[in-house]
C-alpha positions in Angstrom: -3.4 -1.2 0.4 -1.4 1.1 -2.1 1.3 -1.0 -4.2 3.9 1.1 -5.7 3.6 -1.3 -8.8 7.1 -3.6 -7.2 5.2 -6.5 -6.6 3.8 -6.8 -10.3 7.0 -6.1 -11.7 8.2 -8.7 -14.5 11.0 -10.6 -13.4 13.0 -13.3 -15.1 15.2 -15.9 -14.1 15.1 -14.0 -9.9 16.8 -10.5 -12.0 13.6 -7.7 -12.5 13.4 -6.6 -15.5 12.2 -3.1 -15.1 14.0 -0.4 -15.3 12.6 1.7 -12.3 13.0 2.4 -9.0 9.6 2.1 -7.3 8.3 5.1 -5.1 7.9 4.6 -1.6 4.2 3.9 -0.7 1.6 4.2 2.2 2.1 0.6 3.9 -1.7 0.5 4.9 -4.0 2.7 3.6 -7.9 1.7 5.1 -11.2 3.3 4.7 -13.6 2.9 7.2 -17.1 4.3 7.7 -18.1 7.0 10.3 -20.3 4.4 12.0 -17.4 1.3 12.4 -14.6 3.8 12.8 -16.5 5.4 15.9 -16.5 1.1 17.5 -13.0 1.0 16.4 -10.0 0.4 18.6 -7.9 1.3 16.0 -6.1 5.0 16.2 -7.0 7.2 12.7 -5.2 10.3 12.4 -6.6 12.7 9.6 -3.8 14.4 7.5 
């Protein structure tokens, strides 16, 4: 999984204090090998 670096962020007192906006991210990113990706039911489409 990708993290645009959100989740880390320092926050204090429920306010974040940094001074970004985050980039949108990949929500799943998984690398599988030839041989389980071939038993998989899962659908992988190749950019």
């Amino acid at each position: 999984m990708l993290d645009s670096g959100a989740s880390t962020s320092l926050v204090y007192e429920g306010k974040s204090l940094v001074r970004y906006t985050p980039r949108p991210v990949p929500n799943v990113v998984a690398l599988v090998t030839p041989k389980l990706a071939s038993k998989s039911t899962c659908v992988v489409i190749p950019n």
